[in-house]
PDB file of N, CA, C and O in Angstrom:
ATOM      1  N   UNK A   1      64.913  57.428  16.754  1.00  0.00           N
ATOM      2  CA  UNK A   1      63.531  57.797  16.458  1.00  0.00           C
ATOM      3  C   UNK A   1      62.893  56.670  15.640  1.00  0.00           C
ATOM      4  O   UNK A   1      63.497  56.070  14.751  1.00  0.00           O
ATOM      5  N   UNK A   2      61.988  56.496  15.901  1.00  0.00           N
ATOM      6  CA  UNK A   2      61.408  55.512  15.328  1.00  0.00           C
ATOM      7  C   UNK A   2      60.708  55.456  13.950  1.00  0.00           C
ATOM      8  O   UNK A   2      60.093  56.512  13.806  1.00  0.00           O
ATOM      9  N   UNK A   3      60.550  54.602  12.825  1.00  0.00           N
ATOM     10  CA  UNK A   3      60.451  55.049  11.380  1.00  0.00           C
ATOM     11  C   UNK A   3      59.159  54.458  11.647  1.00  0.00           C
ATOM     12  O   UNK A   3      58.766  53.653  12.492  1.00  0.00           O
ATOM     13  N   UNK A   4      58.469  55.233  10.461  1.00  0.00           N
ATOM     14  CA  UNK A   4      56.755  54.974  10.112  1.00  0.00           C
ATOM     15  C   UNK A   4      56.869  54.587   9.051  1.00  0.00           C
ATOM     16  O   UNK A   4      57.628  55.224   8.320  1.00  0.00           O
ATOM     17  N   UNK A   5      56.048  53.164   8.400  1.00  0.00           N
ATOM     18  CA  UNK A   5      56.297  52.613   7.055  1.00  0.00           C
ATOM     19  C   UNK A   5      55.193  52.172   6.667  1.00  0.00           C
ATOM     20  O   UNK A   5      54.403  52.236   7.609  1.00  0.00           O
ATOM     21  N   UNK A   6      54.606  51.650   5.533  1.00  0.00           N
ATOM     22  CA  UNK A   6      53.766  51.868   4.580  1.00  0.00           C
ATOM     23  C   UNK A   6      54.482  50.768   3.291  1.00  0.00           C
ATOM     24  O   UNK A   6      55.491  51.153   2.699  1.00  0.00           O
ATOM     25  N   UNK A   7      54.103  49.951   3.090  1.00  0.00           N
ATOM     26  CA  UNK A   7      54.244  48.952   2.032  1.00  0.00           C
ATOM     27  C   UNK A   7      52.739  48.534   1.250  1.00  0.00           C
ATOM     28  O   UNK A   7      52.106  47.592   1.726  1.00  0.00           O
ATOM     29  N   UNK A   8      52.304  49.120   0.279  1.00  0.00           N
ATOM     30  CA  UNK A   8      51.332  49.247  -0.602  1.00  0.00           C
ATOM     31  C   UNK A   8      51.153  47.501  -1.103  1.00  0.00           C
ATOM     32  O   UNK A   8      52.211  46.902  -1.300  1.00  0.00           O
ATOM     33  N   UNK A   9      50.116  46.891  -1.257  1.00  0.00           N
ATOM     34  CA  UNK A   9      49.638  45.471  -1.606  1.00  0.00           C
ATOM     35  C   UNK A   9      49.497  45.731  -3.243  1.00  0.00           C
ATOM     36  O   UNK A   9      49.885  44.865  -4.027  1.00  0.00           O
ATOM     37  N   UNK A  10      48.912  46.989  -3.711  1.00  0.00           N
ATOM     38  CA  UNK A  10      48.871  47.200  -5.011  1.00  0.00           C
ATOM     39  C   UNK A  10      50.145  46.780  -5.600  1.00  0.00           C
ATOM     40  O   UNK A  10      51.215  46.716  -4.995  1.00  0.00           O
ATOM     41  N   UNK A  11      49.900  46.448  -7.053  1.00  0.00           N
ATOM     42  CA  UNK A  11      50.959  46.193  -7.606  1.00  0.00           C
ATOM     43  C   UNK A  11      50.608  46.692  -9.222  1.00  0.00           C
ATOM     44  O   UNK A  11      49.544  46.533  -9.821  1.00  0.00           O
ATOM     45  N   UNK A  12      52.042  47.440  -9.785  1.00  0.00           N
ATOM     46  CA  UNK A  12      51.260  48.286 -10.944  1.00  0.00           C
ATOM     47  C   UNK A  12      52.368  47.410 -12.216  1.00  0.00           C
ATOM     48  O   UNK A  12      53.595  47.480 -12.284  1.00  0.00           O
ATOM     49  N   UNK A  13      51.638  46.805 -12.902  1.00  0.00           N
ATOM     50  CA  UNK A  13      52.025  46.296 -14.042  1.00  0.00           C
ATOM     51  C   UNK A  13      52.748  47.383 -15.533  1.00  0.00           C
ATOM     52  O   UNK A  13      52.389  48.415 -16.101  1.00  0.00           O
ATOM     53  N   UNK A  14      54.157  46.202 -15.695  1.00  0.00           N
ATOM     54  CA  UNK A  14      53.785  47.329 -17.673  1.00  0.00           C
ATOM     55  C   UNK A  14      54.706  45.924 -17.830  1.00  0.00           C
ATOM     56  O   UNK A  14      55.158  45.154 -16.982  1.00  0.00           O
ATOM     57  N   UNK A  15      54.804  45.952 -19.821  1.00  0.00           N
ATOM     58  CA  UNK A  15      55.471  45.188 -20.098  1.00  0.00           C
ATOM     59  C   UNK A  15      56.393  45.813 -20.948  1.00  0.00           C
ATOM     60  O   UNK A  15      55.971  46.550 -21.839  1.00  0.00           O
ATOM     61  N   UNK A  16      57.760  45.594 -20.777  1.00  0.00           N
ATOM     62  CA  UNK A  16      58.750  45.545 -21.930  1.00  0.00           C
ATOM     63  C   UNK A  16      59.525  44.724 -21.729  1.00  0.00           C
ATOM     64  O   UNK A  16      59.510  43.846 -20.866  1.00  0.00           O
ATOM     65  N   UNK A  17      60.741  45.084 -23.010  1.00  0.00           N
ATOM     66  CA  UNK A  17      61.403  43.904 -23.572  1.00  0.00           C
ATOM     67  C   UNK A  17      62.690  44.095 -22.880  1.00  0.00           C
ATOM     68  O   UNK A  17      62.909  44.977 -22.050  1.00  0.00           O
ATOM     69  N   UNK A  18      63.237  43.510 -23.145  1.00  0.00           N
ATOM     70  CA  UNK A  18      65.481  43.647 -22.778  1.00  0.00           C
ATOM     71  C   UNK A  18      66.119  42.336 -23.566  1.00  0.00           C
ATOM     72  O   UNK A  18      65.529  41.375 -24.060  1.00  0.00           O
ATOM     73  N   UNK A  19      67.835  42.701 -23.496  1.00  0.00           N
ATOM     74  CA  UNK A  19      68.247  41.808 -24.043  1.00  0.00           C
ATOM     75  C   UNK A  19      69.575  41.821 -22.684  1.00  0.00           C
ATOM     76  O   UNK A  19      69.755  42.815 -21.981  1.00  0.00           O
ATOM     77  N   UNK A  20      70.282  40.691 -22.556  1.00  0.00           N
ATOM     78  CA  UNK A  20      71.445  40.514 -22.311  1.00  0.00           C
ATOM     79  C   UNK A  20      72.649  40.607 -22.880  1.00  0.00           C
ATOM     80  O   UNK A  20      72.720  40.340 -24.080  1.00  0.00           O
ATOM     81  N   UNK A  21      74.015  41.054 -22.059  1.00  0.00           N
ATOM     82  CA  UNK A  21      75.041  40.761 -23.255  1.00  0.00           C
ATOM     83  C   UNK A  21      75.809  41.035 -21.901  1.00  0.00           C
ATOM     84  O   UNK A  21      75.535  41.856 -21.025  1.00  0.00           O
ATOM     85  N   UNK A  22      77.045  39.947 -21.982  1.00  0.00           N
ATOM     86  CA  UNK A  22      78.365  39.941 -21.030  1.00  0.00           C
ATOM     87  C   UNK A  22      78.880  38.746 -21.812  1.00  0.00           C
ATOM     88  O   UNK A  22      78.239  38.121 -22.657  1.00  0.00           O
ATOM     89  N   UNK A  23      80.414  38.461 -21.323  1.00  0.00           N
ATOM     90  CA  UNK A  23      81.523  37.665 -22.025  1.00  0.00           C
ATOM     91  C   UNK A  23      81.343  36.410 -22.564  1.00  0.00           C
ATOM     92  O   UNK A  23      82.029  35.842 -23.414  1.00  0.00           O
ATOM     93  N   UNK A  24      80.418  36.056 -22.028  1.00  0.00           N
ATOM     94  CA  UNK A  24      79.654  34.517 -22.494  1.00  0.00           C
ATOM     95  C   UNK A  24      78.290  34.543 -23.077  1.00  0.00           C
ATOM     96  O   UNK A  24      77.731  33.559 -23.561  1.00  0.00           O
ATOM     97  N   UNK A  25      77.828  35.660 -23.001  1.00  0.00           N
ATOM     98  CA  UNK A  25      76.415  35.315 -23.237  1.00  0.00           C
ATOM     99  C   UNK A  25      75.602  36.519 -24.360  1.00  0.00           C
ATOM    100  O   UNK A  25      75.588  37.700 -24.012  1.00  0.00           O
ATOM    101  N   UNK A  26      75.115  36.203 -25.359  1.00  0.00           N
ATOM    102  CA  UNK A  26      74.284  37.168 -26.211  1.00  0.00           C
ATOM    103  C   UNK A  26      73.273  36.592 -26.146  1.00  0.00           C
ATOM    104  O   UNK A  26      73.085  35.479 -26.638  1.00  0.00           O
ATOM    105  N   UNK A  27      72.150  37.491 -25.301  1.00  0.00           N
ATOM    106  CA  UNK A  27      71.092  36.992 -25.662  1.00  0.00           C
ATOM    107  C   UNK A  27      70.029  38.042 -26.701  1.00  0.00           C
ATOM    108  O   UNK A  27      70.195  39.145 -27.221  1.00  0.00           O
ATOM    109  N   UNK A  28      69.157  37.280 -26.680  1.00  0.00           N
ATOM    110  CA  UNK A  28      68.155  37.939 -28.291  1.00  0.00           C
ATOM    111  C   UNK A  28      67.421  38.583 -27.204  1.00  0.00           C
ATOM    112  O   UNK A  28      67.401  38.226 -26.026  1.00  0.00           O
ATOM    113  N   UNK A  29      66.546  40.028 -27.986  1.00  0.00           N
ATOM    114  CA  UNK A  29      65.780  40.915 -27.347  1.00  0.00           C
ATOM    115  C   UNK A  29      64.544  39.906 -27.175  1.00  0.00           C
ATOM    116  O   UNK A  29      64.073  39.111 -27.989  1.00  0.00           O
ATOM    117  N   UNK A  30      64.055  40.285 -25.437  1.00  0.00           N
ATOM    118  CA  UNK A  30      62.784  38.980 -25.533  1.00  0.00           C
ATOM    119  C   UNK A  30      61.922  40.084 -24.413  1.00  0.00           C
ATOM    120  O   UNK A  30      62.589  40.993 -23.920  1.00  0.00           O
ATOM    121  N   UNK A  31      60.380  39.956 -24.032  1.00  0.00           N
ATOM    122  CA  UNK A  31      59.832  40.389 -23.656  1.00  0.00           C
ATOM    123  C   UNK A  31      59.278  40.003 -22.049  1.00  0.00           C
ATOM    124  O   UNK A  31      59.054  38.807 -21.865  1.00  0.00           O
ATOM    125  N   UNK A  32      59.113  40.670 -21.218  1.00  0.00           N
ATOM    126  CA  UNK A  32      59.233  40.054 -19.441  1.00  0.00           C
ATOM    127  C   UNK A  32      57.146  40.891 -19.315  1.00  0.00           C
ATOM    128  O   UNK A  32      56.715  41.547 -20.263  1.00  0.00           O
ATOM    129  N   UNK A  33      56.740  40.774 -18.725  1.00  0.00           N
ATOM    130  CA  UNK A  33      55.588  41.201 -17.733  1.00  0.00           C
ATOM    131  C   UNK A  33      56.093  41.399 -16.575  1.00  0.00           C
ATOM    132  O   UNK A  33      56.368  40.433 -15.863  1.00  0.00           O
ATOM    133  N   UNK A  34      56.387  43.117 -16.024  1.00  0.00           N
ATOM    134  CA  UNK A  34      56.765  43.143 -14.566  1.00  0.00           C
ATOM    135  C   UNK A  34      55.691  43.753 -14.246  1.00  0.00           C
ATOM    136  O   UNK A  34      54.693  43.936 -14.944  1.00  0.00           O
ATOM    137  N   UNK A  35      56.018  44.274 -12.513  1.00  0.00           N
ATOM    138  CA  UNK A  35      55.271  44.318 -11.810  1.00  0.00           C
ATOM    139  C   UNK A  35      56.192  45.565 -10.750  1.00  0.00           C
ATOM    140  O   UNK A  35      57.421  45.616 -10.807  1.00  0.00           O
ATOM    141  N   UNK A  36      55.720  46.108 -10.214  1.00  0.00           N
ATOM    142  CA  UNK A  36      56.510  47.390  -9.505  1.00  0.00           C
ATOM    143  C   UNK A  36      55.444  47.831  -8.257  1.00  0.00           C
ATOM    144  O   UNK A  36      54.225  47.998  -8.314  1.00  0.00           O
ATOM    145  N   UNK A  37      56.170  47.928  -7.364  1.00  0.00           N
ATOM    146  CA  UNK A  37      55.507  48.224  -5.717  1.00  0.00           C
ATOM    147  C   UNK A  37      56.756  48.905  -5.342  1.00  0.00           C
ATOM    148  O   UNK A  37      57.908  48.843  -5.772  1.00  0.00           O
ATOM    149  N   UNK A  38      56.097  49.670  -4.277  1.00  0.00           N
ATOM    150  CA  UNK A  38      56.655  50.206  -3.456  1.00  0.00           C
ATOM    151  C   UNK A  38      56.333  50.433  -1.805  1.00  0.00           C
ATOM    152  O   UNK A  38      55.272  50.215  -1.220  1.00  0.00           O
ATOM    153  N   UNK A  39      57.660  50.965  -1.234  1.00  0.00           N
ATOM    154  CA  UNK A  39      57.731  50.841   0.186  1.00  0.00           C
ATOM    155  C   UNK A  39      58.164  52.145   0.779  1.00  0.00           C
ATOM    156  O   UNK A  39      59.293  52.568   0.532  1.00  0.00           O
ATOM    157  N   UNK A  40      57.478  52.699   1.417  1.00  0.00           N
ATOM    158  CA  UNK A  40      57.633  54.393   2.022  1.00  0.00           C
ATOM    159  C   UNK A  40      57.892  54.243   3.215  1.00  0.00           C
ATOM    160  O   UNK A  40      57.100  53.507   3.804  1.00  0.00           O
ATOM    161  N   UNK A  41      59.192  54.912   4.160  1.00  0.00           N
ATOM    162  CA  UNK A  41      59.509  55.023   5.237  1.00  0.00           C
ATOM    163  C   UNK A  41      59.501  56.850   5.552  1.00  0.00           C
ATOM    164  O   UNK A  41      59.462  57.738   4.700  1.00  0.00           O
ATOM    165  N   UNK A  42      59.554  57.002   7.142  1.00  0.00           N
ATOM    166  CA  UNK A  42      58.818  58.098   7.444  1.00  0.00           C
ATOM    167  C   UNK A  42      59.536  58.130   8.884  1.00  0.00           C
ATOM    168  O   UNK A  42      59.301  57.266   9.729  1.00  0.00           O
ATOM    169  N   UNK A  43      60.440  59.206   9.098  1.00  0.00           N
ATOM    170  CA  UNK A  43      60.839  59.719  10.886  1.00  0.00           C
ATOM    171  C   UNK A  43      59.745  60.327  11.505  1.00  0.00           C
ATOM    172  O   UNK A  43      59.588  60.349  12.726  1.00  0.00           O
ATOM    173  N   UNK A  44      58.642  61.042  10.319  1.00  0.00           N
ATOM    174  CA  UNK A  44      57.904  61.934  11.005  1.00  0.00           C
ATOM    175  C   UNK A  44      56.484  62.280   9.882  1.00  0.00           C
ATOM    176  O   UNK A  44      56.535  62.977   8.868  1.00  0.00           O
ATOM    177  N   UNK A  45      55.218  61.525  10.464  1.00  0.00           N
ATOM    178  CA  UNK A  45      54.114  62.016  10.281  1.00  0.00           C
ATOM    179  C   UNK A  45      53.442  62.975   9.957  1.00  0.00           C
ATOM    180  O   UNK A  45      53.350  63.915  10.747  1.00  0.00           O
ATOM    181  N   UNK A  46      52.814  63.011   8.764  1.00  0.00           N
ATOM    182  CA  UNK A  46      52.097  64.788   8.640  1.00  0.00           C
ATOM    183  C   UNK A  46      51.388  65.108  10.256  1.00  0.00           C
ATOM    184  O   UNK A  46      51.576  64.471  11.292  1.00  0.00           O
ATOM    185  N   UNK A  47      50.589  66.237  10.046  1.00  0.00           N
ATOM    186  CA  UNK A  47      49.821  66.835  11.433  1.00  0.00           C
ATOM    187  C   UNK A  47      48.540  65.920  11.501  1.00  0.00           C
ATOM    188  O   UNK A  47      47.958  65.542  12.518  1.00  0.00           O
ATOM    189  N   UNK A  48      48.177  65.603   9.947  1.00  0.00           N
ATOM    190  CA  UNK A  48      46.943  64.748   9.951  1.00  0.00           C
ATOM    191  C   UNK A  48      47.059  62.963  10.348  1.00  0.00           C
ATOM    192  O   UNK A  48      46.239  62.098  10.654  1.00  0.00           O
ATOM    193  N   UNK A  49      48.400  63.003  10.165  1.00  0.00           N
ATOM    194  CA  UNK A  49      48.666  61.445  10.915  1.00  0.00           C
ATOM    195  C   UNK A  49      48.871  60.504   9.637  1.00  0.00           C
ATOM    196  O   UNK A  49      48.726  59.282   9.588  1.00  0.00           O
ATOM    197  N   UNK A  50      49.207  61.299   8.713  1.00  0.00           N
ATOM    198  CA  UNK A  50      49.185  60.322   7.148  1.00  0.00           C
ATOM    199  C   UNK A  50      50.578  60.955   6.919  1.00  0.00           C
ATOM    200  O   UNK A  50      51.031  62.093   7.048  1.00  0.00           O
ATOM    201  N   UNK A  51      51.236  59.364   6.399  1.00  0.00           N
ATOM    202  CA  UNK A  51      52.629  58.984   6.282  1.00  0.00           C
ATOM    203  C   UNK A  51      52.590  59.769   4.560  1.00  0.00           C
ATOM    204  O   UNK A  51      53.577  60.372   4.141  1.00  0.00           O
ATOM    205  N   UNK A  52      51.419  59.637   3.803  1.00  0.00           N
ATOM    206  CA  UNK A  52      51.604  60.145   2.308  1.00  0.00           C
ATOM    207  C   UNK A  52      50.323  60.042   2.260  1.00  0.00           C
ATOM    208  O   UNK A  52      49.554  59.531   3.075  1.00  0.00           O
ATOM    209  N   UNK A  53      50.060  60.698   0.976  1.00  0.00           N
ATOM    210  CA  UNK A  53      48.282  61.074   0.209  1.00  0.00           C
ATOM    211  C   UNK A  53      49.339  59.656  -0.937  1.00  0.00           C
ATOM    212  O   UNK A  53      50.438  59.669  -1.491  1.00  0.00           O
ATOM    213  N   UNK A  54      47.899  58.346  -0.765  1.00  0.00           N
ATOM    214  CA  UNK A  54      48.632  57.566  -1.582  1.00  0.00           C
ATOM    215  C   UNK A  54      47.830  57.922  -3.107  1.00  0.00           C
ATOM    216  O   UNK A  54      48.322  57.294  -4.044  1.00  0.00           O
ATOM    217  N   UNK A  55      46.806  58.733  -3.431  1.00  0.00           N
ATOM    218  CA  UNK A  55      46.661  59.384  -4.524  1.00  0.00           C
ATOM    219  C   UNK A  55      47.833  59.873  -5.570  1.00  0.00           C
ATOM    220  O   UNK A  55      48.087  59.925  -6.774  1.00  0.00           O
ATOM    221  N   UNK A  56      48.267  60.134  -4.524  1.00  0.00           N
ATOM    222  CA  UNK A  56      49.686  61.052  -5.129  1.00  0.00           C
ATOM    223  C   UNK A  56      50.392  60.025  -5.502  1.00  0.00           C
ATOM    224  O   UNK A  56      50.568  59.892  -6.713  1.00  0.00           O
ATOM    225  N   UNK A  57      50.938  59.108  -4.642  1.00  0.00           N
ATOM    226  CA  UNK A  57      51.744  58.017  -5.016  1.00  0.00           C
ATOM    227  C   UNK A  57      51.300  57.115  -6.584  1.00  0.00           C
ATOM    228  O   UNK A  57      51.758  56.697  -7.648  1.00  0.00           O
ATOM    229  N   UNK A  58      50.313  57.199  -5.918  1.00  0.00           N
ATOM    230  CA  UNK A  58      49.389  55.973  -7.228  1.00  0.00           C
ATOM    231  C   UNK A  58      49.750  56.866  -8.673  1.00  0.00           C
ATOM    232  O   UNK A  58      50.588  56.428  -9.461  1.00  0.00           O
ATOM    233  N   UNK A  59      49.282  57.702  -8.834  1.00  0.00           N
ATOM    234  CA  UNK A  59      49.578  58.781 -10.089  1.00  0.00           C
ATOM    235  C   UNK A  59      51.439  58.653 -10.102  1.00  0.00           C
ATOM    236  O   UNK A  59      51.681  57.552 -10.597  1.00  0.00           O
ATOM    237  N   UNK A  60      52.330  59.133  -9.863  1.00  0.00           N
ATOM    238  CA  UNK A  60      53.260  58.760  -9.705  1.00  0.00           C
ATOM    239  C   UNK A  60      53.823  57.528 -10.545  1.00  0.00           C
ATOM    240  O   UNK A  60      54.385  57.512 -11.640  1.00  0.00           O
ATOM    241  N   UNK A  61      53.420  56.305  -9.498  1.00  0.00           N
ATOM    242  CA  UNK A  61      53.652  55.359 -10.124  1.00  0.00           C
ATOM    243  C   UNK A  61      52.881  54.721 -11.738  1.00  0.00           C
ATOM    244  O   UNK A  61      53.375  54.057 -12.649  1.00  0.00           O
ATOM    245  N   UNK A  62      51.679  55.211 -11.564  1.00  0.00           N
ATOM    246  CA  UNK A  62      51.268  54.890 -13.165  1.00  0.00           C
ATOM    247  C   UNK A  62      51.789  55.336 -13.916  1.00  0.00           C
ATOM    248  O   UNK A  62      52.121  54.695 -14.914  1.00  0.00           O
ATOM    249  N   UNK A  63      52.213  57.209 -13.682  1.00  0.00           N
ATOM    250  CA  UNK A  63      53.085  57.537 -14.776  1.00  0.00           C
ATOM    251  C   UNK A  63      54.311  56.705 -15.257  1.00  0.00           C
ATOM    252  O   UNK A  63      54.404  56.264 -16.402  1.00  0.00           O
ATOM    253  N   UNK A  64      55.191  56.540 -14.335  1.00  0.00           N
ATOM    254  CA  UNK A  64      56.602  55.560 -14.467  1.00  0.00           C
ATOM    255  C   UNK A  64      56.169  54.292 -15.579  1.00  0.00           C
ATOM    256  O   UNK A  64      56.601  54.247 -16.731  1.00  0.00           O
ATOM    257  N   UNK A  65      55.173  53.223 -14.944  1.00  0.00           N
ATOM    258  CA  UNK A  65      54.772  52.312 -15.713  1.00  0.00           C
ATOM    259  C   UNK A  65      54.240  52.297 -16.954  1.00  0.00           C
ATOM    260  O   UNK A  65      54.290  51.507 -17.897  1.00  0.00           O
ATOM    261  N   UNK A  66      53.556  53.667 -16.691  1.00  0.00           N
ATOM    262  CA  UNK A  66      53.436  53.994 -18.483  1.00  0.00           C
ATOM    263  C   UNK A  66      54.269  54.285 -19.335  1.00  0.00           C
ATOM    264  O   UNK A  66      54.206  53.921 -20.509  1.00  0.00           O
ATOM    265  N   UNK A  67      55.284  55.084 -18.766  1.00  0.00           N
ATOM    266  CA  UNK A  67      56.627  55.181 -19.491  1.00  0.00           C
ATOM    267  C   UNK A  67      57.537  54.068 -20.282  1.00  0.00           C
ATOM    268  O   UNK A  67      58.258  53.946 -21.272  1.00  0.00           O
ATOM    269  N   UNK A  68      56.984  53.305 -19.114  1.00  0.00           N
ATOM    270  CA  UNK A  68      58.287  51.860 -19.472  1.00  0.00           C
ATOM    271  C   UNK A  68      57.670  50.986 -20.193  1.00  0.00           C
ATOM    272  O   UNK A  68      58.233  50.102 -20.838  1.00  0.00           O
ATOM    273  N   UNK A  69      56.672  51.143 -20.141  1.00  0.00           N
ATOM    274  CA  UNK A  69      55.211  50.036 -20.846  1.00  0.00           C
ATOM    275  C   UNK A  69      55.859  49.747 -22.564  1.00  0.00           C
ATOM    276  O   UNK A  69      56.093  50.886 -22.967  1.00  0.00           O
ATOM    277  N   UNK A  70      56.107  49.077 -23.321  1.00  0.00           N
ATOM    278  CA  UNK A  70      56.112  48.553 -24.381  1.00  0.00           C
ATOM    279  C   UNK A  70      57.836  49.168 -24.781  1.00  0.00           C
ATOM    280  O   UNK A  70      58.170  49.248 -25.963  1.00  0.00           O
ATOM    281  N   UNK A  71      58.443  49.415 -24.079  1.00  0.00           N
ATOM    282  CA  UNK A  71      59.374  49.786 -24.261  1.00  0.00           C
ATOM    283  C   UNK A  71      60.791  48.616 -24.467  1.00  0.00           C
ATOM    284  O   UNK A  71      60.528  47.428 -24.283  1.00  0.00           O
ATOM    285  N   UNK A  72      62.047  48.946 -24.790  1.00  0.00           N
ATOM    286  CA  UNK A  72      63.355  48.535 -24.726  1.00  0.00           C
ATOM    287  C   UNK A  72      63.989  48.753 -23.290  1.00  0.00           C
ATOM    288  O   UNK A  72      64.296  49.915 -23.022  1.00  0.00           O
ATOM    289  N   UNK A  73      64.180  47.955 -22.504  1.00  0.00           N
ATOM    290  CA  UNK A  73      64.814  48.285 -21.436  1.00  0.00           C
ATOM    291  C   UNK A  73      66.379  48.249 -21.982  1.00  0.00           C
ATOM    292  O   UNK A  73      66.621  47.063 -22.201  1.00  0.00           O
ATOM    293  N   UNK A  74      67.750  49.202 -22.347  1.00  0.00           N
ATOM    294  CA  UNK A  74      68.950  49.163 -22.628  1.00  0.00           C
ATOM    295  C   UNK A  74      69.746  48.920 -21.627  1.00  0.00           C
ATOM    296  O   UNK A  74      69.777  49.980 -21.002  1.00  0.00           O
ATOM    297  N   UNK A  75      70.291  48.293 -21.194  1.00  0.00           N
ATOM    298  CA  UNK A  75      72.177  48.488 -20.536  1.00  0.00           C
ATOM    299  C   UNK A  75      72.710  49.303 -20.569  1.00  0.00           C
ATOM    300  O   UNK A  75      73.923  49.114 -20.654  1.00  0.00           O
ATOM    301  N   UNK A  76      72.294  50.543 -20.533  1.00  0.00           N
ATOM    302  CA  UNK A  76      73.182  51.664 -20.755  1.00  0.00           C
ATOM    303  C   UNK A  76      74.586  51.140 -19.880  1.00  0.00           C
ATOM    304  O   UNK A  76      75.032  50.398 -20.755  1.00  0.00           O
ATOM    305  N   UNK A  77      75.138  51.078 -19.251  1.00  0.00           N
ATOM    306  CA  UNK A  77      76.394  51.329 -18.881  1.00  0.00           C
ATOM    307  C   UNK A  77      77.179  49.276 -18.893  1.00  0.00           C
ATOM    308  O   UNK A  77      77.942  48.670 -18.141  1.00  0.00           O
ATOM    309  N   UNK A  78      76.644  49.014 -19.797  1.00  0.00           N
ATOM    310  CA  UNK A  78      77.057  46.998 -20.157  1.00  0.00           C
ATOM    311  C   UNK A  78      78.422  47.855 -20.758  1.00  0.00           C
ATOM    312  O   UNK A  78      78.355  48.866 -21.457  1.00  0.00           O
ATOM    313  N   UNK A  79      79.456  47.292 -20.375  1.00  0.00           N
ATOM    314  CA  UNK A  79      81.058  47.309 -21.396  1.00  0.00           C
ATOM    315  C   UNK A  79      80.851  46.742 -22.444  1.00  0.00           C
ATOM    316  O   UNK A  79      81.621  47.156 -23.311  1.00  0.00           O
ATOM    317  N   UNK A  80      80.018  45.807 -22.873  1.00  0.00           N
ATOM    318  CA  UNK A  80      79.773  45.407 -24.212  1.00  0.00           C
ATOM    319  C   UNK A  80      79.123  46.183 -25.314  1.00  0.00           C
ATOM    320  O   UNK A  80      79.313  46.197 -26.530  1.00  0.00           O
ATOM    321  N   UNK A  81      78.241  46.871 -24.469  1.00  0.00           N
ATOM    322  CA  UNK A  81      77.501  48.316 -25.411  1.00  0.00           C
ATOM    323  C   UNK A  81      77.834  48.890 -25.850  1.00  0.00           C
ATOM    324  O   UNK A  81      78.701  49.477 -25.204  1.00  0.00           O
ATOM    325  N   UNK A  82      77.692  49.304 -26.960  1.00  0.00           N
ATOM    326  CA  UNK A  82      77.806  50.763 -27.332  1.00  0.00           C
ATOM    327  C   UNK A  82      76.539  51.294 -27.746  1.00  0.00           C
ATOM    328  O   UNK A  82      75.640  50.767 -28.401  1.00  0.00           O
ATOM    329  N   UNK A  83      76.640  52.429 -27.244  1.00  0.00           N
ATOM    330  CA  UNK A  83      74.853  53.357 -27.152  1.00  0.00           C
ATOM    331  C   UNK A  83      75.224  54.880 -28.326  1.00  0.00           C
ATOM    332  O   UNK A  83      76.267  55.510 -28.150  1.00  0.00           O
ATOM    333  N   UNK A  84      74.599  55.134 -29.035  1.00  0.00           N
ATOM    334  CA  UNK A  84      74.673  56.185 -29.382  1.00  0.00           C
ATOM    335  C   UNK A  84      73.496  56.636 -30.260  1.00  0.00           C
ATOM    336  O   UNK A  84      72.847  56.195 -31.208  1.00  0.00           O
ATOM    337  N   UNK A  85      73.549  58.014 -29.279  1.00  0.00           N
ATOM    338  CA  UNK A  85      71.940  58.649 -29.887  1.00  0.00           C
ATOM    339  C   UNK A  85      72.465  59.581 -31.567  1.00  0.00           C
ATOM    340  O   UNK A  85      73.550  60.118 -31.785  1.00  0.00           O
ATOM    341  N   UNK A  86      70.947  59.463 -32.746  1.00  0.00           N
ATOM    342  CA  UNK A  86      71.497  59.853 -33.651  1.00  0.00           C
ATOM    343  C   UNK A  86      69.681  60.334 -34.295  1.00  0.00           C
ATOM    344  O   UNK A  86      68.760  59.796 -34.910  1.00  0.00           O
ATOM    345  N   UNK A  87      70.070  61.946 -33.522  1.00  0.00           N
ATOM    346  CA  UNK A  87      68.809  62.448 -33.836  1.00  0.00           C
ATOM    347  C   UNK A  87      67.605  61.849 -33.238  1.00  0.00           C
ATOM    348  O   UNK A  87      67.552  62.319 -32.102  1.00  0.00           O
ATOM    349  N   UNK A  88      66.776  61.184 -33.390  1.00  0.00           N
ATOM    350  CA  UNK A  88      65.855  61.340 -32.472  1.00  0.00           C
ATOM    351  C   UNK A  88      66.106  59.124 -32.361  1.00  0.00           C
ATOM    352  O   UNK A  88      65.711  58.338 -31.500  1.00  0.00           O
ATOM    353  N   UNK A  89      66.468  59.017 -32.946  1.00  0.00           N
ATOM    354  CA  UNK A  89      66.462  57.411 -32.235  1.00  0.00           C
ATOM    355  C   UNK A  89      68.337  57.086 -31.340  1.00  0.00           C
ATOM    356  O   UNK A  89      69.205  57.939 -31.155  1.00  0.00           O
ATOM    357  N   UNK A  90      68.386  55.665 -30.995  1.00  0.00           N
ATOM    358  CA  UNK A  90      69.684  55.369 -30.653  1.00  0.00           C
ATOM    359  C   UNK A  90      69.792  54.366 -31.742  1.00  0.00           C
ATOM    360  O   UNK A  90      69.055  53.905 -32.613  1.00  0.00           O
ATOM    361  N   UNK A  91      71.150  54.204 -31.289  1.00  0.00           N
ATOM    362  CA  UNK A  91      71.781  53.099 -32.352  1.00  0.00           C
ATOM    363  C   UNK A  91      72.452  52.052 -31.474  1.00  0.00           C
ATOM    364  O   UNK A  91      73.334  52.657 -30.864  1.00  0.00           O
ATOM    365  N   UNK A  92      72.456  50.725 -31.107  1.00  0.00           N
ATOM    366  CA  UNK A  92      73.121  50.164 -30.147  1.00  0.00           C
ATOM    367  C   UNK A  92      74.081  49.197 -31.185  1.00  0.00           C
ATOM    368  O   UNK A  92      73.546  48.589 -32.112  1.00  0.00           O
ATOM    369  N   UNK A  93      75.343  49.129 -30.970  1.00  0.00           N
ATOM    370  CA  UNK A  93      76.308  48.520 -31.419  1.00  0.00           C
ATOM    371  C   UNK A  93      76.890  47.174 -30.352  1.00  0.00           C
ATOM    372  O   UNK A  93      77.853  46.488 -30.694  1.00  0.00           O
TER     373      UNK A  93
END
């Protein structure tokens, strides 16, 4: 069956920070400007012939970007980490 697809030109900005850490390398917390798109595939068409209401999508995705917007991106699962929540903040070791 053939797939129906949809790749959006919009592109929804936020900025936060991250740090690195593996066997060679510590790096210092530093700050990136991304950018986030997306790509919708589809076996089967609404009745109206629309793959998605990209309203919906758009809301969606702003929420996410707002989320992440000025934030710490963590490593949760780096072997070098240690993560531990303590009441309402974390503590990274």
């Amino acid at each position: 069956m053939e797939l129906f697809g949809v790749e959006m030109e919009k592109y929804f900005d936020f900025q936060s920070s991250h740090f690195m850490v593996n066997d060679n390398l510590r790096e210092p917390v530093h700050g990136h400007n991304y950018k986030a798109s997306i790509k919708i595939k589809s076996k089967n068409l609404s009745p109206s012939c629309m793959l998605v209401d990209f309203g919906d999508v758009k809301k969606i995705l702003v929420k996410i970007c707002d989320e992440l917007s000025n934030c710490i991106l963590i490593p949760q699962y780096n072997k070098h980490i240690k993560l531990m929540e303590n009441k309402e903040n974390y503590e990274i070791e």
